[in-house]
N, C-alpha and C positions, 0 to 999 in steps of 0.2 A: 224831399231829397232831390227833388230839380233834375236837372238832367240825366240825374243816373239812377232816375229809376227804373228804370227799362233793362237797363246790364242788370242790375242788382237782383232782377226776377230772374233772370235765367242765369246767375250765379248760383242762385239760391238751389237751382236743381241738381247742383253738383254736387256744393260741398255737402257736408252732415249735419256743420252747427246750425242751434238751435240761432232764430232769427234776433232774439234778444240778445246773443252773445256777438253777434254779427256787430250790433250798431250799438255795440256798449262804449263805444269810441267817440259816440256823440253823432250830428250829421254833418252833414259836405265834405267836404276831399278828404278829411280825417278818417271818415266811416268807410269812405269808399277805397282807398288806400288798405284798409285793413283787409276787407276782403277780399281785394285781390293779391293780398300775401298770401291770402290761406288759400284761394285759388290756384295758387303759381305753386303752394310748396306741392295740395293736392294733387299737381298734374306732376311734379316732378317725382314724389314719390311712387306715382304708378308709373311712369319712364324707369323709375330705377329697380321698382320690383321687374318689369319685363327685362332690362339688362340682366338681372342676375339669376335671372331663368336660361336654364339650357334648352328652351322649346317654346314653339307659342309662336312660327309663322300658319301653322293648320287653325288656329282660332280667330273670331270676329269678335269674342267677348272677351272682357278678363271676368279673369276669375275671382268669384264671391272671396270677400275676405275673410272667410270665416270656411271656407274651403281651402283655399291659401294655407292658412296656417294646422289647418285640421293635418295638411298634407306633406307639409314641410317639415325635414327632419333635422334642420339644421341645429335646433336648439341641445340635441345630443349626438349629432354623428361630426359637432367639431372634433370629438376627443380623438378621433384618429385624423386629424391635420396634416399631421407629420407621415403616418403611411400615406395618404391620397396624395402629397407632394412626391414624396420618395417613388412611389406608384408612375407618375406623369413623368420625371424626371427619369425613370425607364424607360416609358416607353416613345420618349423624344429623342434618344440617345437610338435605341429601337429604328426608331422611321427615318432619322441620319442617314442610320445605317444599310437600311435599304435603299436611302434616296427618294424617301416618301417624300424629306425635308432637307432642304438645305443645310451646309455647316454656321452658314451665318444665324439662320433662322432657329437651327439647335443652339446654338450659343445666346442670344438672343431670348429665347424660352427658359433654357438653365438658369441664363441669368437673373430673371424674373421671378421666376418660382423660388431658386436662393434668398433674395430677397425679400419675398411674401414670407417665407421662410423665418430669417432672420427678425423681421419685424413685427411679425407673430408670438415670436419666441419673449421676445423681451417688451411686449406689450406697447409696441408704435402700431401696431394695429389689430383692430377688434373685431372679433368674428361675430358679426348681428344676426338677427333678425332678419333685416334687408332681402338675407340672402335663403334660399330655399334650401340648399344643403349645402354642404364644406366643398362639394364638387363645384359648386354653381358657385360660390365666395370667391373659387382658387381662382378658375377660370375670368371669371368678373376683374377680378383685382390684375391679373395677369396679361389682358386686354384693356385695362386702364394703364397701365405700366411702359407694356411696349406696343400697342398699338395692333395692326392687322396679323404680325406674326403671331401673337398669342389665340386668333382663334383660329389655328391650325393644330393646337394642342390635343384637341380633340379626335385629329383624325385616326380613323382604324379604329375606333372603340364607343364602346356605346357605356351612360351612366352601371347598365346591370352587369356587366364586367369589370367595370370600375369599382364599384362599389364591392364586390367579391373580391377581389384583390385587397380592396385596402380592411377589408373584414378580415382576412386570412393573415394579412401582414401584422395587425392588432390584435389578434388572438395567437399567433405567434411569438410576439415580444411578449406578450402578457404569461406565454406557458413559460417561457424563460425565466421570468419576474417571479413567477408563483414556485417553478421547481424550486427556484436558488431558495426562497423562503422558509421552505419544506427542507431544506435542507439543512440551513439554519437552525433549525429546533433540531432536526435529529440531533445537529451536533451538541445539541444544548442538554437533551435527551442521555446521550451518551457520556458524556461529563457527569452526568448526576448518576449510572451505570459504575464508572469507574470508581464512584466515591463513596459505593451502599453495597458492593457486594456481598458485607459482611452483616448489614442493616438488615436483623429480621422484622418481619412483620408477617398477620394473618394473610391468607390468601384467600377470597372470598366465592361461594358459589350458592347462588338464589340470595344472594347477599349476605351472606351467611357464614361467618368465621369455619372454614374448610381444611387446608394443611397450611404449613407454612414456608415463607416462600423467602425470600428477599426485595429488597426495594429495587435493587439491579435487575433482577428477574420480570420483576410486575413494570417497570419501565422499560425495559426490553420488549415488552408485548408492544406497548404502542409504538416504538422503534420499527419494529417488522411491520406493523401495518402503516405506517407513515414509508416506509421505504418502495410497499407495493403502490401505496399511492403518486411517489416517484415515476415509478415503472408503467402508470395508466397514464400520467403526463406527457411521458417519453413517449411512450405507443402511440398519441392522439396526432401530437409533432410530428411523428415520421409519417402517417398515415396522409393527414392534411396538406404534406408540404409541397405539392403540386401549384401549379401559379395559372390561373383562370384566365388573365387578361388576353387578348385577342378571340375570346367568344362572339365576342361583340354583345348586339343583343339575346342572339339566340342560335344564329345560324355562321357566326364564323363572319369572314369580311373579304370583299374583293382586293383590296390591296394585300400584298406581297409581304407581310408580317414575317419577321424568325422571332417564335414564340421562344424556340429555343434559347436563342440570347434573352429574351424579358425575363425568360424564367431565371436564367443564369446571375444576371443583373442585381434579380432580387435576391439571391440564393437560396431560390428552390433547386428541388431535386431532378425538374421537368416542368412540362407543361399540362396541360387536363389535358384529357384522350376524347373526352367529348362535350360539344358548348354548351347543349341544353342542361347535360349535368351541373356543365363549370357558374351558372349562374343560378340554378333553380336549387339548387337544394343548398344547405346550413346543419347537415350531420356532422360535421367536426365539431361545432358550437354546442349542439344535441349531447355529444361524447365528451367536451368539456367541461360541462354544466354539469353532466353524471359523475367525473372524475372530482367537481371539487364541493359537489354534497358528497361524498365519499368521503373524502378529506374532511368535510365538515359534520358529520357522522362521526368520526375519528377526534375532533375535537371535541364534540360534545358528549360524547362518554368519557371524556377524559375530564371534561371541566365537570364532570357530575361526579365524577370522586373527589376531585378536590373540594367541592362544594361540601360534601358529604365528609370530609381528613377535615375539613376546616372547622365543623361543628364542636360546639362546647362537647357534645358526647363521642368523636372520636379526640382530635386535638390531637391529629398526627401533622400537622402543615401549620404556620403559622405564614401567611401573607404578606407578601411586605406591603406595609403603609401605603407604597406610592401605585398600585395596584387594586385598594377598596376603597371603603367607603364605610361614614359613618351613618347614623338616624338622627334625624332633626328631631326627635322626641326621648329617645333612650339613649342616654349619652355611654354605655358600656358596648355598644354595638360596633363590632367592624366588621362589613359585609364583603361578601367576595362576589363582587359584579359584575366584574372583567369576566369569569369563567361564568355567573348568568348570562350574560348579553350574548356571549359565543353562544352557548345552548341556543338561547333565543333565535341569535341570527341565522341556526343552521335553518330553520323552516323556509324564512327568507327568500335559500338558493335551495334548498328543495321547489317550491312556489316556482321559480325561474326557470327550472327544469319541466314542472309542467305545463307550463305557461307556453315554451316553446313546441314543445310535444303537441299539444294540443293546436297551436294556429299553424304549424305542419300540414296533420293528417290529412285537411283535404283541399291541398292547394295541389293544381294541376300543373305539368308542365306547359311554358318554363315559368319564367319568372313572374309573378304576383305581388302587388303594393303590400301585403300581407307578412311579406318576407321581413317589410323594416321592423318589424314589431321584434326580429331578432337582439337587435342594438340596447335600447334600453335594460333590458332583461339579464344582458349579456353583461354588460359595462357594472352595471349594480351588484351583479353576484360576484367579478373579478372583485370589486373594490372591495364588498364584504368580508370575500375569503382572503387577499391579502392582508386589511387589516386585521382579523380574527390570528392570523397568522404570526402576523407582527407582536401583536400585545401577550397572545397566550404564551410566546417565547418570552417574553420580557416577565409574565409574570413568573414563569416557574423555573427561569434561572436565578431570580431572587427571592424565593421559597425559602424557607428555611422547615427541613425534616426533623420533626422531636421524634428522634430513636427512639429511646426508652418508651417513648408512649406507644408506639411501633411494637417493640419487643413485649410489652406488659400485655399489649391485647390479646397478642398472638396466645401466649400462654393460659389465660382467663378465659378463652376460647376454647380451648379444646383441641386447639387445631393437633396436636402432636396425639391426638390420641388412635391416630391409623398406623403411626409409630410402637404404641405399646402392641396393639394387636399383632403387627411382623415380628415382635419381641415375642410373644407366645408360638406363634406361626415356628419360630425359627430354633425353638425350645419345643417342637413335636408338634403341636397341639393345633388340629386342624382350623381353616381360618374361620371358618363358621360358627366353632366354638368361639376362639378366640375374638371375634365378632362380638358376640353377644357375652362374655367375660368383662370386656372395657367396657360397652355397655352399660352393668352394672358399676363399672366402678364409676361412671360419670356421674350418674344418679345418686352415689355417695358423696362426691366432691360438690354436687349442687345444695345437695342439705345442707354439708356444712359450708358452703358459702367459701370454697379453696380449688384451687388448679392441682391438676393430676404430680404435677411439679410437689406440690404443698403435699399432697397424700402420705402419712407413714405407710412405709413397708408392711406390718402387721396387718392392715386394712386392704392392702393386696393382697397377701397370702390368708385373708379366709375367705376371698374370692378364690385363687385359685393359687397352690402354693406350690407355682412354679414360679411365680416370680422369687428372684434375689435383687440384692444392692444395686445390680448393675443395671437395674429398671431405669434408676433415676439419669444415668450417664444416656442410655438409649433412648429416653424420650429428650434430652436436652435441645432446645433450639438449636442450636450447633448441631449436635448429630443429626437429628432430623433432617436441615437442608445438606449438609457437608455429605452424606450418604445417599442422594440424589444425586448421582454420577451420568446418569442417560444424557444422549445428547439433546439441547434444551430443555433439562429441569435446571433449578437453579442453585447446585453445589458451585464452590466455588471455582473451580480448577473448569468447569465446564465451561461455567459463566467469562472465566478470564479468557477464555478460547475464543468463544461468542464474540467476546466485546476487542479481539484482537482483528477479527474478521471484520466487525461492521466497521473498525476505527479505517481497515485499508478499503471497503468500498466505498466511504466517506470520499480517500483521496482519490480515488479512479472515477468516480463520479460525482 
């Protein structure tokens, strides 16, 4: 190698590659050329990792790359891009406004951050690796843009305030996303309420054909519990809605901040009351997490009936197509996966809740690297429960209910037989007796393989011969539910009540 052997030893202590890949170029100014490409990009690449760090005058070394990236969170805390801009774009209008910064130099930064913005948006520019987090990207590209003014962006605030803001801003947009979702289905809910009032079916308890009910009724339950899970959404919002930024790190900031106005900017309700709070703790996150395995709970007892109305042995639901799925081996099979996968994925955002709980407990005040582990956890169970959200409304507003198979079970059940016993009850006969009366007669409709419906009259009365004719009008599906008057059983004049009330907190909420 003649004259460059000498560099090319103490090239070799730099770069990584292996020596044979070095001088696969052949030798003289060919080989040597090459390696000091990879030299030059080497050195430029660690130039550009220390640019798009927000720290690193207190170090003499850099940092191992395998530390680096253990530590960088950028590969998931791009997703909130838009709050961290939105966030900066506060609090530069903020220090204007004190006269922390100039109007030229707020104009200046707006304008730049719009831009990183815009070009973000529509894909002229890509959020790397390069960069250690969305904070460190903004900044970086922001100070590539317009030069010395953009690294005054920073002042008044430290990344753990930063970073709580734009968490609180993104779990904000996200309860909004998720109520409207939830709302969604109720309304999807209530449409199928309007349409089955009249729609009997069993009503089940230990699984077990119990009284009977209607289809408006038994979809009315998960209506009420989807609307309190509204109302733990709502509660999580107002509670959260305080705005962290000017914490700083920990103790607040010597410049002249009105947290008031940031907070006002972003439209919070206020400011945090205290900094070590405003950055060290993620209880709203805690409270979110628990509100939408709640919701997800609520789905998966719901997709588990369906699963169960879908079966060849009830064959109350039929699926629409665009919703299952077939077997690559049994060609009569259409499976209902959409309402497994939900079942499945509640565990998911259960897992997410304690996953959070757990790298909490014993982190000290204030702020702890411990805390990013909130993000991922966070971000995977939003997407979860909005999607689970999304499709379980898609699949059961194109459901189609077989009534009949509805009504037939309800019958072949027994469910009306707490019907005949108020039937003797209200003909003298105390309910105890009368109790243990149906009783027998059930045990006679099961020999013969018929519903209390199917029973002659005759075969009541040598049970006990107060029944008359008018047994069979009394135990009728109709009567049964239609003489459930209380407020929520499910006759129908109750039910039309019901469903007049949820249709107006639909529109007020």
């Amino acid at each position: 190698m003649g004259e460059h052997s000498q560099p090319l030893t103490v090239l070799l202590f730099h770069v990584t590659l292996p020596l044979t890949l070095l001088c696969a170029g052949g030798s003289g100014s060919n080989s040597w050329n090459f390696v000091r490409i990879v030299y030059e990009n080497e050195n430029m690449r660690k130039r550009g990792r220390n640019m798009a760090q927000l720290w690193g005058g207190r170090f003499t070394k850099e940092t191992d790359q395998l530390v680096y990236n253990f530590n960088a969170s950028i590969s998931f805390d791009q997703k909130f891009y838009e709050q961290d801009i939105r966030g900066s774009m506060a609090h530069v209008k903020m220090l204007a406004k004190q006269q922390i910064l100039t109007e030229e130099e707020k104009q200046q930064i707006l304008d730049g951050l719009q831009g990183i913005l815009d070009d973000v948006r529509s894909g002229r520019l890509e959020i790397t690796s390069e960069y250690e987090d969305i904070h460190s990207f903004v900044e970086a590209n922001l100070i590539d843009r317009i030069g010395d003014a953009g690294k005054k962006l920073h002042t008044g605030r430290s990344r753990n305030d930063q970073v709580a803001l734009d968490m609180k801003l993104y779990v904000r947009d996200e309860i909004d996303e998720m109520d409207h979702l939830v709302k969604s289905l109720m309304e999807s809910l209530l449409k199928i309420m309007k349409e089955n009032v009249h729609t009997y079916m069993p009503g089940f308890t230990h699984l077990q054909k119990a009284q009977p009910v209607t289809l408006a009724h038994h979809v009315g339950a998960y209506f009420e519990m989807f609307k309190r899970d509204r109302g733990r959404l709502c509660d999580i919002r107002v509670r959260m809605n305080t705005c962290p930024l000017g914490a700083g790190a920990l103790a607040g900031t010597t410049y002249p901040l009105d947290r008031e106005y940031t907070a006002q900017l972003l439209g919070f309700d206020g400011p945090t009351w205290n900094s070590m709070d405003s950055v060290s703790d993620r209880d709203y996150v805690i409270e979110l997490l628990s509100a939408m395995s709640t919701i997800m709970m609520h789905l998966s007892r719901f997709s588990e009936e369906i699963i169960l109305w879908n079966s060849n042995e009830y064959q109350f639901v039929e699926i629409d197509d665009a919703y299952s799925t077939g077997s690559s081996i049994m060609p009569q099979k259409k499976n209902p996966d959409i309402a497994e996968l939900v079942r499945g994925k509640t565990g998911r955002v259960y897992a997410a809740l304690m996953s959070l709980l757990t790298t909490m407990k014993g982190i000290p005040l204030a702020y702890n690297k411990d805390m990013q582990e909130d993000k991922e956890l966070t971000f995977d169970a939003i997407d979860t429960v909005k999607g689970c959200l999304a499709l379980f409304q898609g699949m059961i507003s194109t459901m189609e209910f077989k009534k009949d198979n509805m009504e037939r079970s309800a019958k072949n059940g027994f469910t009306n037989a707490t019907d005949a016993a108020d039937y003797l009850v209200n003909h003298g006969v105390p309910f105890r007796d009368a109790h243990g009366i149906v009783g027998q007669l059930v045990l006679v409709c099961i020999e013969k393989g018929i519903s209390l419906d199917e029973l002659p009259l005759s075969e009541y009365q040598k049970i006990s011969p107060v029944f008359e004719e008018d047994i069979y009008e009394a135990i009728s599906m109709k009567t049964c539910v239609e003489k459930r008057m209380t407020l929520g059983a499910p006759g129908p004049e109750v039910m039309e009540q019901v469903i007049a009330r949820e249709e107006e907190y639909l529109k007020k909420n």
